[in-house]
Residue frames as a rotation matrix with the C-alpha (Angstrom) as fourth column:
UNK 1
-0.222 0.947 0.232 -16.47
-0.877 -0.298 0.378 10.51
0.427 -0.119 0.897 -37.52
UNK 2
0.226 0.272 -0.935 -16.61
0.185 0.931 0.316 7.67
0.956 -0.244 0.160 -35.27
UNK 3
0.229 0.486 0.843 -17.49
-0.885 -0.256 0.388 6.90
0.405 -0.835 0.372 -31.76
UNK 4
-0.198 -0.251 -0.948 -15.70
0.183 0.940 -0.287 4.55
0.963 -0.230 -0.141 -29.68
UNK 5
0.756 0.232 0.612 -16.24
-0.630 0.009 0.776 3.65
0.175 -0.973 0.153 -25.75
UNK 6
-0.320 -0.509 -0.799 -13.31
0.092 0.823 -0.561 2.17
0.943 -0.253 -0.216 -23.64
UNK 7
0.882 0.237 0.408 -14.00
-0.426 0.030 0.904 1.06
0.202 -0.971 0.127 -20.23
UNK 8
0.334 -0.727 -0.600 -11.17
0.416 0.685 -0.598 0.67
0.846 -0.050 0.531 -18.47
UNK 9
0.915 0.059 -0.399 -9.48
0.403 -0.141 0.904 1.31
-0.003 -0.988 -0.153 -14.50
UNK 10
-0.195 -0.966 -0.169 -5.90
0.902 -0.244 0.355 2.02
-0.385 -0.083 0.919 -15.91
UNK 11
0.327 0.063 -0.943 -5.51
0.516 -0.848 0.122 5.74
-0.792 -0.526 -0.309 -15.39
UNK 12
-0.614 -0.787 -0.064 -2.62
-0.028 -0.059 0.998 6.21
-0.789 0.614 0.014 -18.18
UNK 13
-0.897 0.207 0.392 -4.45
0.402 0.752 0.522 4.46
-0.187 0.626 -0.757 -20.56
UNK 14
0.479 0.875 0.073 -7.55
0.878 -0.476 -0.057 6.74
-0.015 0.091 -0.996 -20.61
UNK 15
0.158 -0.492 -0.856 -5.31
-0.316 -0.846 0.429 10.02
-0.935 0.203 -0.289 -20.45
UNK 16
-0.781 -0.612 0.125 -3.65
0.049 0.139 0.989 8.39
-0.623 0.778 -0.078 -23.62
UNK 17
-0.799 0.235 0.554 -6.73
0.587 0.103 0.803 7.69
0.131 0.967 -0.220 -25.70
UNK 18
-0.236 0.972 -0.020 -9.31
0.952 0.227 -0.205 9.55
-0.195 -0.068 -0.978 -24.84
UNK 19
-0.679 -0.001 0.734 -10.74
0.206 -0.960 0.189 12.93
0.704 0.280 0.652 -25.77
UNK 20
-0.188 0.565 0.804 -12.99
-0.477 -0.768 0.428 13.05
0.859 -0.303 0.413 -23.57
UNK 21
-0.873 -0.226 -0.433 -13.16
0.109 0.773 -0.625 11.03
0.476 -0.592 -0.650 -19.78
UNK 22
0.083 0.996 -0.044 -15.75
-0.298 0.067 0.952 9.91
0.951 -0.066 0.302 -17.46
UNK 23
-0.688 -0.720 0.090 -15.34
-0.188 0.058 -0.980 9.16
0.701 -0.691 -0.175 -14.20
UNK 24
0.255 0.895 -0.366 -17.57
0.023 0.373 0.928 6.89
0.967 -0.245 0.075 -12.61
UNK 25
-0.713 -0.203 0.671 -18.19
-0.665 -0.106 -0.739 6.61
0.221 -0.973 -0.060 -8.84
UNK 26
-0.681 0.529 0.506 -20.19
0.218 0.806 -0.550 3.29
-0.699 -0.265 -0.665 -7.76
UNK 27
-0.617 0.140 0.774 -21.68
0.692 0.565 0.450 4.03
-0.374 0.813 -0.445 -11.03
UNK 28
0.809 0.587 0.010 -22.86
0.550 -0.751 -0.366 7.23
-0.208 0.302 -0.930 -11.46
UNK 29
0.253 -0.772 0.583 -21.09
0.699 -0.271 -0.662 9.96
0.669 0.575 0.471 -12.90
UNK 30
0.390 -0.011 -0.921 -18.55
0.805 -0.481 0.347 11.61
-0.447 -0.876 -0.179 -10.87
UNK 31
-0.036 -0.350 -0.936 -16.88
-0.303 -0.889 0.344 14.32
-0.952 0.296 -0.074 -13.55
UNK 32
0.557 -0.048 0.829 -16.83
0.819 0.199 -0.538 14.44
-0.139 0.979 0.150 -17.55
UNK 33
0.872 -0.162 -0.461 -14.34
-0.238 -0.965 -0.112 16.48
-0.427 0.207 -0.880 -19.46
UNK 34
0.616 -0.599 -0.511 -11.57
-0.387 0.335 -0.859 16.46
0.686 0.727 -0.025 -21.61
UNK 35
0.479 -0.503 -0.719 -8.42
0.690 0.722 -0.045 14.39
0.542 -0.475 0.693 -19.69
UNK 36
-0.694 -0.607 0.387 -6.23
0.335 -0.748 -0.573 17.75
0.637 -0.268 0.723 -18.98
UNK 37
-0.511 0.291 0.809 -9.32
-0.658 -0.738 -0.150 19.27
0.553 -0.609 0.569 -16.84
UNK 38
0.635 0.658 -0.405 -10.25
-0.183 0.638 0.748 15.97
0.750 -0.400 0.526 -15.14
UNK 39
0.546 -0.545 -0.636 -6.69
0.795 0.576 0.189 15.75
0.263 -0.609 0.748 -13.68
UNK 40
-0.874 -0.468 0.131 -5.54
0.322 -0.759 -0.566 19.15
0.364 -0.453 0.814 -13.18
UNK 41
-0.809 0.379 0.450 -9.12
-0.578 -0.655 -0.487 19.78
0.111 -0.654 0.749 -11.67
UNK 42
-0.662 0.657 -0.361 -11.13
0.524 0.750 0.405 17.22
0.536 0.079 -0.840 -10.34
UNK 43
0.001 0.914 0.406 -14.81
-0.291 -0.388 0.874 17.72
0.957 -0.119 0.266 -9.13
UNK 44
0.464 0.562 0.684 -14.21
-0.671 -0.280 0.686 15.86
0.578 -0.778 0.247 -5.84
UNK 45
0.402 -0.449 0.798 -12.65
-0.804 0.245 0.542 13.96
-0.439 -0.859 -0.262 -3.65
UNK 46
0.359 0.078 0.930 -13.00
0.181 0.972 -0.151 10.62
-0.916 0.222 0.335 -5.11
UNK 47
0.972 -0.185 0.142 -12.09
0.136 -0.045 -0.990 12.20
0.190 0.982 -0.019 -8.81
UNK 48
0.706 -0.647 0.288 -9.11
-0.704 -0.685 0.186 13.67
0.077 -0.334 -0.939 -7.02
UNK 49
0.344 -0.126 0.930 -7.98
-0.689 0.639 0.341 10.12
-0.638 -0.758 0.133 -5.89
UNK 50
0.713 0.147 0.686 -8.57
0.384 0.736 -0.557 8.54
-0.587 0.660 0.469 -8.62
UNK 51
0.942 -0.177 0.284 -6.93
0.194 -0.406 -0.893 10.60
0.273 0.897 -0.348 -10.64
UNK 52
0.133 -0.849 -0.511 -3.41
0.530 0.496 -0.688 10.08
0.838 -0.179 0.516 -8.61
UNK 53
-0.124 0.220 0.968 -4.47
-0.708 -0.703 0.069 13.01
0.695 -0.676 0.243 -5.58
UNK 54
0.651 0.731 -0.204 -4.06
-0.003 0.271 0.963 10.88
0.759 -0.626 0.178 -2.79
UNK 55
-0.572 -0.818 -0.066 -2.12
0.540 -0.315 -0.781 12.50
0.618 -0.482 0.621 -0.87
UNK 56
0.478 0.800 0.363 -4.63
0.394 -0.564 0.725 14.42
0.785 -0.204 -0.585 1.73
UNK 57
-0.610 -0.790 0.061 -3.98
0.443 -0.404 -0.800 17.32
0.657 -0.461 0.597 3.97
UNK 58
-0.057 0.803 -0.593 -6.54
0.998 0.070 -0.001 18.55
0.040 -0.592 -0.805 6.95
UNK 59
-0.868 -0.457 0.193 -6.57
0.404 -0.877 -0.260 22.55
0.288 -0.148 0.946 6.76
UNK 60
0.257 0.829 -0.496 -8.63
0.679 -0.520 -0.518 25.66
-0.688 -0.204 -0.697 7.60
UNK 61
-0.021 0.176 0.984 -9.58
0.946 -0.314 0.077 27.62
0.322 0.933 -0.160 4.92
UNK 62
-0.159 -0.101 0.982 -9.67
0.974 0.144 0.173 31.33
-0.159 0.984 0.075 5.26
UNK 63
-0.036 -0.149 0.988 -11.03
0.986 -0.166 0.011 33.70
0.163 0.975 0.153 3.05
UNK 64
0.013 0.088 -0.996 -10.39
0.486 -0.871 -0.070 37.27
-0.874 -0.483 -0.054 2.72
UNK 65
-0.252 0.219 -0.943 -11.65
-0.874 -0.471 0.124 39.14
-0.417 0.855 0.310 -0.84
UNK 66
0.872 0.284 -0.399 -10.85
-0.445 0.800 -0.403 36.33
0.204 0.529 0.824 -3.53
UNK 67
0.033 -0.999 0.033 -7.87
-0.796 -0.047 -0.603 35.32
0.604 -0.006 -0.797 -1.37
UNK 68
0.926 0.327 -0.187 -7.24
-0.068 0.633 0.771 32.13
0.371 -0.702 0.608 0.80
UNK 69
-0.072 -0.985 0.156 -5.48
-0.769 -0.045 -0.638 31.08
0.636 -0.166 -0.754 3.20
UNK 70
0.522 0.582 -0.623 -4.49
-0.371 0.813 0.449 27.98
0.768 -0.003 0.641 4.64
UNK 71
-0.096 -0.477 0.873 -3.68
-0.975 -0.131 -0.178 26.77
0.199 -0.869 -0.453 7.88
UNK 72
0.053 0.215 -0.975 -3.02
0.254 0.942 0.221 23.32
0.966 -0.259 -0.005 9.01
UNK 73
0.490 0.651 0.580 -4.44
-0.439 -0.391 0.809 22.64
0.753 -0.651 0.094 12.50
UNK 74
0.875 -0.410 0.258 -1.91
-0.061 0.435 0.899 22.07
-0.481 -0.802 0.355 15.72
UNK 75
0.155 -0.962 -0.223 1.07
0.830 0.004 0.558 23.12
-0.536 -0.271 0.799 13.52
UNK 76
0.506 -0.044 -0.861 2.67
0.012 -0.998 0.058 26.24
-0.862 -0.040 -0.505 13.83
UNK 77
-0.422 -0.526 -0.739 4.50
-0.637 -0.407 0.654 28.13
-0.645 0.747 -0.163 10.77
UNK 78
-0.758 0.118 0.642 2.26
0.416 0.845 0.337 25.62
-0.503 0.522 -0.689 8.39
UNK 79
0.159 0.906 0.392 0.75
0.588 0.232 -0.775 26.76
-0.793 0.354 -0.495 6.01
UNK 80
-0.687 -0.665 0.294 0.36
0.701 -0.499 0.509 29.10
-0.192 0.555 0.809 2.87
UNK 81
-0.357 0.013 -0.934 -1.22
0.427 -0.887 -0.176 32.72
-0.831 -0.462 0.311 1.75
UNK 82
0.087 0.771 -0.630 -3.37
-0.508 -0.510 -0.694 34.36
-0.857 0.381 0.348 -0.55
UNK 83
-0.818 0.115 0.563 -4.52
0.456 0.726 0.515 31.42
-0.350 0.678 -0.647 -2.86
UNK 84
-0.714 0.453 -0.533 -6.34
-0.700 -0.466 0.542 32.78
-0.003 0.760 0.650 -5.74
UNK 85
-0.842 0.531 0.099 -10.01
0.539 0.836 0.103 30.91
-0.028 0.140 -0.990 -5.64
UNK 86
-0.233 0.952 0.197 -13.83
-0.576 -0.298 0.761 31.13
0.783 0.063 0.618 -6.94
UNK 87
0.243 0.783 -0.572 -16.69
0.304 0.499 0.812 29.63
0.921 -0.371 -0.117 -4.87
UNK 88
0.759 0.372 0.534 -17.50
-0.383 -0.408 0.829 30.20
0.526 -0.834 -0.167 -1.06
UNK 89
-0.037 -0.602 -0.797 -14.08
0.429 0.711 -0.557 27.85
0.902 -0.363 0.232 0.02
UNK 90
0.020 -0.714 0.700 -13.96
-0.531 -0.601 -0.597 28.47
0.847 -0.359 -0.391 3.81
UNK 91
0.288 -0.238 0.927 -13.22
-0.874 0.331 0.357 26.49
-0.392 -0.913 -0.113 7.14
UNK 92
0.089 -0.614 0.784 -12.55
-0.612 0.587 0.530 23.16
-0.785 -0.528 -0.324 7.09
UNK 93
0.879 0.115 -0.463 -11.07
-0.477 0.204 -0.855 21.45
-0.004 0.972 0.235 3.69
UNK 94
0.490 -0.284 0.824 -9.14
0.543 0.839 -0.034 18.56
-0.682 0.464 0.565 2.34
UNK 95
0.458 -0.271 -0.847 -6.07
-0.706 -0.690 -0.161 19.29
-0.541 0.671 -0.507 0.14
UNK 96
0.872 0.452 0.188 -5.10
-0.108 0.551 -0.827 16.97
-0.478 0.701 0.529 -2.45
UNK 97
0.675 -0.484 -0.557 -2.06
-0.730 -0.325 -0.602 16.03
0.110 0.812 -0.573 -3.99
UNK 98
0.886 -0.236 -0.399 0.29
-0.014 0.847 -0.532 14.09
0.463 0.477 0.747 -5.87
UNK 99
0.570 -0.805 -0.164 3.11
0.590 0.262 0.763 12.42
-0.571 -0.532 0.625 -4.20
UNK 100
-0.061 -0.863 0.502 5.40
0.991 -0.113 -0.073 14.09
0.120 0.493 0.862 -7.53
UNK 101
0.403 0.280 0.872 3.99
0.308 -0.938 0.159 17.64
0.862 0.205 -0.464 -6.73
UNK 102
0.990 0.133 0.049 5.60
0.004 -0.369 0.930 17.61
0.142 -0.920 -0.366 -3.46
UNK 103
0.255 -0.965 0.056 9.38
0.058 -0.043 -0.997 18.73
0.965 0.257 0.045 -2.69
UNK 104
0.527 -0.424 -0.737 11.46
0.830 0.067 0.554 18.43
-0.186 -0.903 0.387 0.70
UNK 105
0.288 -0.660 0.694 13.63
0.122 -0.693 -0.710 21.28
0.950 0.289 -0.119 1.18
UNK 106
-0.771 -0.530 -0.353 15.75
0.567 -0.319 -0.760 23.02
0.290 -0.786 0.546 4.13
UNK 107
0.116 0.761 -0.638 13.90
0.861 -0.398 -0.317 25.05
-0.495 -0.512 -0.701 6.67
UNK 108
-0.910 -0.336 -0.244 13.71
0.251 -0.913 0.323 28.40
-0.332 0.232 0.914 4.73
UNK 109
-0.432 0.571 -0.698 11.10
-0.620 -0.750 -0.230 30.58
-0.655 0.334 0.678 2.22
UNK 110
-0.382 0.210 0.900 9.06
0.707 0.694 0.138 28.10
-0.596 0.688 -0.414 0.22
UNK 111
-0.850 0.182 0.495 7.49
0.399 -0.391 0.829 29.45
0.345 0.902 0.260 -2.95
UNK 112
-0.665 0.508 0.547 4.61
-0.670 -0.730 -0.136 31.95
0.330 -0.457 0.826 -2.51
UNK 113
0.305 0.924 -0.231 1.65
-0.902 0.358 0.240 29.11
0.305 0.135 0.943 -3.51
UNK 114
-0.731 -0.413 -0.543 3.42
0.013 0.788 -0.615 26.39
0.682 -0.457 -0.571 -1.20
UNK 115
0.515 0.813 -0.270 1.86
-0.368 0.495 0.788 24.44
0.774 -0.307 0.554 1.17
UNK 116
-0.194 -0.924 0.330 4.67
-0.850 -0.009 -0.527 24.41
0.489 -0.383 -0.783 4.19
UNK 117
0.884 0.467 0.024 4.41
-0.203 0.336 0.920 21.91
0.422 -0.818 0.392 6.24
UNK 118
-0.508 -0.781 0.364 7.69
-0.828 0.326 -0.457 21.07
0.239 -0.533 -0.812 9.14
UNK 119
0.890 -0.024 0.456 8.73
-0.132 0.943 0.305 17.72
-0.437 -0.332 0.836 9.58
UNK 120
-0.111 -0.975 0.191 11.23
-0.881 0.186 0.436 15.36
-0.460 -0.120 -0.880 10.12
UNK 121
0.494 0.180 -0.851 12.32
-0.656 0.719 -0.229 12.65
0.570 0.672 0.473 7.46
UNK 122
0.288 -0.539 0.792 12.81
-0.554 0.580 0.597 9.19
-0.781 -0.611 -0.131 9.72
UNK 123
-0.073 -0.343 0.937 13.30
0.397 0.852 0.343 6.82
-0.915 0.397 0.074 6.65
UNK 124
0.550 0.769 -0.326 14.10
-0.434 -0.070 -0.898 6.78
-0.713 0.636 0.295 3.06
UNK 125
-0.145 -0.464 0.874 14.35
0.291 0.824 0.485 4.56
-0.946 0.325 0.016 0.07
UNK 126
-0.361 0.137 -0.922 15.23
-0.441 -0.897 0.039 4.69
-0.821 0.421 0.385 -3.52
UNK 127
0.145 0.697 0.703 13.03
-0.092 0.716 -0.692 3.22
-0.985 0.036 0.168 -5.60
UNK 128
-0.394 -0.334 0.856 15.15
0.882 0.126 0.454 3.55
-0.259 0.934 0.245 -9.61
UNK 129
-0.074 0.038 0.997 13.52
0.601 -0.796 0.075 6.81
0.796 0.604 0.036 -10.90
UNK 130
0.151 0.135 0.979 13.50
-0.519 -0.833 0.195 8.87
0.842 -0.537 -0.055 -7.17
UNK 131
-0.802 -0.523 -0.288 13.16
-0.006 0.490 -0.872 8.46
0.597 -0.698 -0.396 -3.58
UNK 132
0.159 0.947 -0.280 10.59
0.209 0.245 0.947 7.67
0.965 -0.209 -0.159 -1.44
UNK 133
-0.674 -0.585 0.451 10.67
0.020 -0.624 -0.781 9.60
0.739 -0.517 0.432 1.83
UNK 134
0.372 0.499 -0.783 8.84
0.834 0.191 0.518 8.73
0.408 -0.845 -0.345 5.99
């Protein structure tokens, strides 16, 4: 039965103690909720960021029933097919994501709920627990 408050900027370190997070934005609140649904669904950009989403992708959105579909603009074979979503999501949107959620692979069949994009890797370095990939 007790009530504590940490203020603090290290990410980790709020996942670890907290039951419940906050997530300020130039002081006001940008999301509240337990740690697991602040970082596996943030409320917005900036929560997204913060919360290690800064990775950003330009797409077009869409929608057909409660399906999406994304397209990235000016490249071809990019993108990915009926994404399950609520709310009105369509035209132009901002995907999110972590640098560890992404995988290189040969040109072939990514997974259904992939996000394809082609390119070419010009550099990489390894950095002790992976690699780090231009």
């Amino acid at each position: 039965n007790l009530t504590a408050i940490l203020v603090t900027h290290d990410r980790e370190e709020a996942m670890v103690m907290a039951d419940r997070v906050v997530v300020l934005d130039q002081g006001r609140v940008a999301q509240v909720g337990t740690p697991e649904e602040v970082f596996q669904r943030p409320a917005s950009p900036y929560v997204a960021s913060f919360m290690g989403a800064e990775n950003i992708v330009d797409c077009d959105a869409l929608r057909n029933g409660d399906c999406v579909t994304l397209r990235v603009p000016n490249a071809s074979q990019a993108g990915v097919k009926g994404i399950h979503m609520t709310g009105s999501i369509e035209g132009p949107v901002q995907v999110h994501f972590r640098s560890e959620r992404a995988t290189l692979s040969l040109e072939g069949t990514p997974a259904a709920d992939a996000l394809k994009l082609p390119g070419r890797i010009t550099q990489s370095s390894y950095l002790g627990g992976g690699y780090r990939s231009r």
